[in-house]
N, C-alpha and C positions, 0 to 999 in steps of 0.2 A: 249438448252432450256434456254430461258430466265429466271434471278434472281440466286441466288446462294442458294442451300441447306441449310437449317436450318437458313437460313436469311428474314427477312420481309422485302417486298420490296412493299412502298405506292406508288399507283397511284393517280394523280388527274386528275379529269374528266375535257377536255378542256372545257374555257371558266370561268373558275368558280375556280380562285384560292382559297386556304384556305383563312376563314376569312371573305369569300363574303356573301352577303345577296342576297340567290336566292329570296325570297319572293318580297326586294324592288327592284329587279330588272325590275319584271313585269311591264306592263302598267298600268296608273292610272285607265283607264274604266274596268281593269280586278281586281284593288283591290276594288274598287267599288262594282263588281260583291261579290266580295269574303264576304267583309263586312256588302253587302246585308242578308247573314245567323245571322248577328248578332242583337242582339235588341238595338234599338237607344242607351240605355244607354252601352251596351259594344261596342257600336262604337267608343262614345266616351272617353269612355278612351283608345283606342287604341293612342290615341296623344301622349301618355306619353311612345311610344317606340322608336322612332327615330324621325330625323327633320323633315322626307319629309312624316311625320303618321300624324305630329302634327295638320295638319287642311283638312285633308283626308275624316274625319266624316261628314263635312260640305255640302259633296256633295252628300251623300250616296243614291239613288235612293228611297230607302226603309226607312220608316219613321216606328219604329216598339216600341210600347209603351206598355209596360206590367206592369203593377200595382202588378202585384208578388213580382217583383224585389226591390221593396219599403215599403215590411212591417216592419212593429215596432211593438214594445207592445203597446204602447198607440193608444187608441180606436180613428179612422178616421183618424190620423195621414200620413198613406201608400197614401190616397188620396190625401192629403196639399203637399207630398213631389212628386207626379207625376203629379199634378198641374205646382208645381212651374219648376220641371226639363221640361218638356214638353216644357212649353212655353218661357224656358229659350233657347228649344233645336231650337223654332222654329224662336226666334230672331236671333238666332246666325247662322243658316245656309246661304250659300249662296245663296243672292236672285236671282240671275238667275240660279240655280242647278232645275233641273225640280224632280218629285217626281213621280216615275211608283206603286209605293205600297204604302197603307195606313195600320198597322195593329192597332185596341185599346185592347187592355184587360183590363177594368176596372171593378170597384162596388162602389157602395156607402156604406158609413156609419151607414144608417139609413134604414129601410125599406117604408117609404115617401118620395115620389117625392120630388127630392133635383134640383132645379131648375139652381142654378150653376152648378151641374155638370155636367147637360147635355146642358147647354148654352157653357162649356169647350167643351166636347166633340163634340159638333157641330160647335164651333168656330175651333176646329183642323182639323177637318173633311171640313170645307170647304178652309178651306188653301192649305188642301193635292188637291182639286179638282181643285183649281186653279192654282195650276202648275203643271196639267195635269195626276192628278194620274188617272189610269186605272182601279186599284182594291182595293177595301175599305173594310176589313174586321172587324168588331166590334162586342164582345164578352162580354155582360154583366153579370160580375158573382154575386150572389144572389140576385139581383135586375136588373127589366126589366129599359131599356134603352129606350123613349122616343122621338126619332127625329123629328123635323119639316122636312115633306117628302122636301119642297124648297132646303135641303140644299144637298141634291145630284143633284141638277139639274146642268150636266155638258155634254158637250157632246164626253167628252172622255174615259168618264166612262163605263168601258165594265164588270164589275164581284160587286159585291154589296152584302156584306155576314154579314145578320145581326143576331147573335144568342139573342137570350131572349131579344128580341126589339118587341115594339108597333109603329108601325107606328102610325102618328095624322091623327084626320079624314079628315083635311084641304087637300083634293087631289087633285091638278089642274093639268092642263096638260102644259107638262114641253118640250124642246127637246130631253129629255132621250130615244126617239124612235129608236137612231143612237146606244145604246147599243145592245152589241151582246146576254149577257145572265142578270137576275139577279135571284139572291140568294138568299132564306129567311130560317131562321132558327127561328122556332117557337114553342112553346106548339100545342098540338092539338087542346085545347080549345081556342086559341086565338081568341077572336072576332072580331080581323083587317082583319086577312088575307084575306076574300073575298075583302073587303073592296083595300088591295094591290094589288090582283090579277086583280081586275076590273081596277085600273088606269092602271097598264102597259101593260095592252089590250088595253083599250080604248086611251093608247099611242103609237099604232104602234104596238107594238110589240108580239108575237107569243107565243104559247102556250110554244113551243119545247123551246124557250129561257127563260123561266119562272121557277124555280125551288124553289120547297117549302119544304126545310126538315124539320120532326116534329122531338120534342128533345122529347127521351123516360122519 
């Protein structure tokens, strides 16, 4: 029997001497993958772990924006500072890295229509569509969210998940017809949603790809 009685005897596992980094060993499209679970702003700070981390963030598929992660005491504050990281996140990416996810979780400050923030949020939102994001999810917490319906007009766009959003009555027809499904998440009372429901029919599209959850 291999080893001697009352002696410990280490093995290492071939390929992988002590010391190594199985993690940076992987392929970049797989830390990619990986980094996708994290939200933009823990991406990037992952730079700050090794050399080959340090500009890793820049490519990440998933563009994932939570207004949580920026609160302070001071009243509106959380919104200035995911303003400014946002759009600092979105000069600094690489301009040819394509983008498959869009997430926002924001709110505003105020309970009146704050006309910057949803000029923000629609200026992100169509950045994510232009390099070919797939799925745009936006999540407005205690204030309804406002979009100009224009600014989804993409035709790569396949999943569109808007919670406590009014769409504008401005409805034209787009080529949004090439989408597989879209997503609405609404009050019951909402007095758009027919209003939504009739443009993405009257755009091609099918009842079965049409999805409307009401927020309890």
């Amino acid at each position: 029997m291999a080893g001697t009685p009352g002696k410990c005897v280490r093995y290492t596992a071939p390929g992988h001497a002590p010391g190594s980094d199985r993690l940076n060993d992987l392929p970049e499209g797989v830390l990619h993958r990986i980094m996708s679970f994290l939200t933009s702003r823990q991406a990037v700070q992952t730079c700050v772990l090794s050399r080959r981390w340090r500009y890793l963030w820049r490519s990440v598929p998933c563009i994932n924006a939570d207004i949580n992660e920026f609160k302070v005491t001071k009243y509106g504050a959380d919104e200035m500072l995911l303003r400014i990281f946002v759009n600092r996140l979105l000069k600094s990416r690489d301009p040819v890295a394509s983008v498959d996810t869009f997430y926002l979780t924001h709110s505003r400050s105020n309970g009146n229509y704050n006309e910057r923030s949803s000029e923000d949020a629609e200026r992100w939102i169509s950045h994510a569509l232009q390099k070919k994001a797939q799925v745009v999810v936006v999540a407005m917490r205690e204030h309804t969210f406002e979009p100009d319906h224009s600014v989804f007009t993409s035709n790569y766009l396949r999943r569109l998940d808007l919670n406590n959003a009014y769409m504008r009555k401005e409805l034209t027809k787009t080529g949004e017809a090439n989408s597989d499904t879209r997503k609405v998440r609404c009050s019951e009372d909402d007095p758009m949603v027919n209003d939504v429901i009739d443009f993405f029919v009257n755009s091609g599209m099918s009842s079965d790809q049409i999805h409307i959850k009401y927020r309890s």
